[in-house]
Backbone bond lengths (Angstrom), bond angles and torsions (degrees), N, CA, C in turn:
res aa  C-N    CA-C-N  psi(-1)  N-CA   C-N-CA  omega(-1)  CA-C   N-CA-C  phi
1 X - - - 1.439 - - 1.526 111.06 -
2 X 1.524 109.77 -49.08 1.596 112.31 179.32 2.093 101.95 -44.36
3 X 1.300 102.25 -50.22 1.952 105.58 -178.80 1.503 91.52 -20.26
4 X 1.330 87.15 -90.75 1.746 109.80 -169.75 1.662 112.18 -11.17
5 X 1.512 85.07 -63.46 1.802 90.26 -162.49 1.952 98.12 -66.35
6 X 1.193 118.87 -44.20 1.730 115.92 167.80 1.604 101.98 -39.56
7 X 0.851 133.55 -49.38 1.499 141.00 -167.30 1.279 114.68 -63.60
8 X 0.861 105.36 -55.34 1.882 127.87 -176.40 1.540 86.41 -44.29
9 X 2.045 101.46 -79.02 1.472 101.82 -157.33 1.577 132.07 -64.12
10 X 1.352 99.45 -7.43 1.587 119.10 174.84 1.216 112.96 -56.36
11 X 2.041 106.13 -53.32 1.351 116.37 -177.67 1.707 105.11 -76.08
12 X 1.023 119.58 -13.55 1.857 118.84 -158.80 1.131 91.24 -86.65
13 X 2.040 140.17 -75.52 1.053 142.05 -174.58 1.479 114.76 -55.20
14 X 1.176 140.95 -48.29 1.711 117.66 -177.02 1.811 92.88 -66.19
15 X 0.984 132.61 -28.47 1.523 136.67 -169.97 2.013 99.89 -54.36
16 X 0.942 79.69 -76.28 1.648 104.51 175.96 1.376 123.10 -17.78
17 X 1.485 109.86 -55.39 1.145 155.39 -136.53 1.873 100.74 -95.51
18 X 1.203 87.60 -71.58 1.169 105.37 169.30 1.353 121.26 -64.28
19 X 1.176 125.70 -53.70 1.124 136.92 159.41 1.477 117.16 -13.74
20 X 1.679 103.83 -75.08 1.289 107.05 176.33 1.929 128.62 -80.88
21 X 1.372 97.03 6.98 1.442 107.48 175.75 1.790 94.87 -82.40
22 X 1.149 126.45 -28.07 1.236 127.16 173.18 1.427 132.67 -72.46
23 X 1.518 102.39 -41.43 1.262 119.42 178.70 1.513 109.15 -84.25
24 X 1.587 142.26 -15.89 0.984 159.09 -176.38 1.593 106.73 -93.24
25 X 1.640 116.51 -28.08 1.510 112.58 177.93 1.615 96.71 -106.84
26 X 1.843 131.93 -7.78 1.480 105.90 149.84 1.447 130.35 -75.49
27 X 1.888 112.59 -8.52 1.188 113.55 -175.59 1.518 112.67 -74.55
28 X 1.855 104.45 -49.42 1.468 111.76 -176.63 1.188 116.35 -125.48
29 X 1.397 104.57 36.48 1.665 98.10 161.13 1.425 116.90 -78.11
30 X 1.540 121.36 -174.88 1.380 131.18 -163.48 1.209 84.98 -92.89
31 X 1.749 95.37 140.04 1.403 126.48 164.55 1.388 135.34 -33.50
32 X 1.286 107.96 -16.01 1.286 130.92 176.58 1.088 141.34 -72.46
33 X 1.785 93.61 -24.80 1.445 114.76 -163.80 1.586 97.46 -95.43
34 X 1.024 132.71 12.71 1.460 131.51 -171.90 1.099 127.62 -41.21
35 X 2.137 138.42 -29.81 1.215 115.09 174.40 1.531 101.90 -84.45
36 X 1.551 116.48 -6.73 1.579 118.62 -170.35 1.422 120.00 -81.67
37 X 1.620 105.82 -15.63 1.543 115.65 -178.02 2.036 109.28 -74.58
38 X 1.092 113.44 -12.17 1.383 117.11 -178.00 1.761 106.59 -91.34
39 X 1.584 111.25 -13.02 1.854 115.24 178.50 0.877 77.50 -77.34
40 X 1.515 131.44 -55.93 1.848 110.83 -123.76 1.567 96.01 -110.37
41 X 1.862 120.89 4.16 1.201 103.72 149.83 1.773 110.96 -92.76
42 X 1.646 135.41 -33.85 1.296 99.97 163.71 1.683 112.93 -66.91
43 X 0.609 159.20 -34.06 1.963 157.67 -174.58 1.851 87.17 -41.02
44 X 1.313 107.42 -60.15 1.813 108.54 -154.06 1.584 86.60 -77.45
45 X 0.988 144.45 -47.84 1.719 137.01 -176.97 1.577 109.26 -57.49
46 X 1.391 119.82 -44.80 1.265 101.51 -174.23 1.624 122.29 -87.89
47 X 1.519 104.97 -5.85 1.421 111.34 162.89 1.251 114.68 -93.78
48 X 1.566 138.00 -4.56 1.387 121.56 148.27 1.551 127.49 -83.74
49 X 1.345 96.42 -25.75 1.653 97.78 159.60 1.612 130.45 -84.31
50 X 1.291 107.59 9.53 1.692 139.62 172.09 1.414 111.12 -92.65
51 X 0.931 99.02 -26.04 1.993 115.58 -171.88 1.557 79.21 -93.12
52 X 1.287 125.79 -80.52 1.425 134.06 -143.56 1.619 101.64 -52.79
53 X 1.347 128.04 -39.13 1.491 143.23 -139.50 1.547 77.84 -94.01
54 X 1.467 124.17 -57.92 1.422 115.70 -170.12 1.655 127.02 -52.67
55 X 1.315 95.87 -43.68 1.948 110.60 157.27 1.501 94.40 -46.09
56 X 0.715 135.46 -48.33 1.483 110.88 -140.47 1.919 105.55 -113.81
57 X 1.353 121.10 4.49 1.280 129.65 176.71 1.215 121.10 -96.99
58 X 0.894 139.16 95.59 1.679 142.38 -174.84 1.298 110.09 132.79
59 X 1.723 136.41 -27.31 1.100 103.94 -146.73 1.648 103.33 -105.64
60 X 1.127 129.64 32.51 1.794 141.07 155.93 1.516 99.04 -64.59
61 X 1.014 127.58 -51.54 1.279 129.45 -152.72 1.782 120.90 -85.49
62 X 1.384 107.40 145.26 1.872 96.39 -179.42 1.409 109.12 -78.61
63 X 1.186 78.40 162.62 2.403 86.02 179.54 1.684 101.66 -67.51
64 X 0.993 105.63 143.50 1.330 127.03 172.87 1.447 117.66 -81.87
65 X 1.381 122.53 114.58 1.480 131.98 -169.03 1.441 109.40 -54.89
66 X 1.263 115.84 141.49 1.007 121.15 -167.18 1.469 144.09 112.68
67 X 2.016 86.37 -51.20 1.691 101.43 -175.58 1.589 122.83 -85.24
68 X 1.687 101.06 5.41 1.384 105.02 -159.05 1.676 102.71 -94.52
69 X 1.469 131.22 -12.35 1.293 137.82 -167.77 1.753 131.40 142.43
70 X 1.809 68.91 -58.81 1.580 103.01 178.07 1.641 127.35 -49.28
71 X 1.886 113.92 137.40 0.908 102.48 -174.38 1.599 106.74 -106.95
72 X 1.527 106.84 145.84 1.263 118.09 -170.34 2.031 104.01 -52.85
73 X 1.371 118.40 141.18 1.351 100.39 169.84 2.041 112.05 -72.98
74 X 1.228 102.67 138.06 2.224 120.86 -179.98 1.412 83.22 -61.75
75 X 1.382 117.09 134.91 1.343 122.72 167.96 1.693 118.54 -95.86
């Protein structure tokens, strides 16, 4: 279970991150950049809702035998 949750935040924080380095240079970038401020506000939306979607996919479900370490008990 710990995998999973390592996984999640791996994909969530560079997501994030980036995300808002995008959405922060369509808010106050230079005036100049005007048809470019509409990429790098969808670019920064779909990588915070890329981050967000990844939290939230998998975790209904039980762990799957096997993937967690554990060895089956030899019968």
């Amino acid at each position: 279970m710990s995998i999973d949750r390592t996984a999640r935040g791996i994909v969530l924080v560079p997501c994030l991150l980036l995300g808002g380095a995008f959405l922060s240079a369509a808010a106050w970038g230079p005036a100049e950049a005007g048809p470019n401020r509409t990429v790098a506000l969808v670019i920064g939306l779909v990588l915070v809702l890329g981050g967000a979607l990844a939290q939230l996919v998998g975790r209904g479900r039980p762990p799957e035998s096997g993937l967690s370490g554990e060895r089956r008990p030899e019968p």
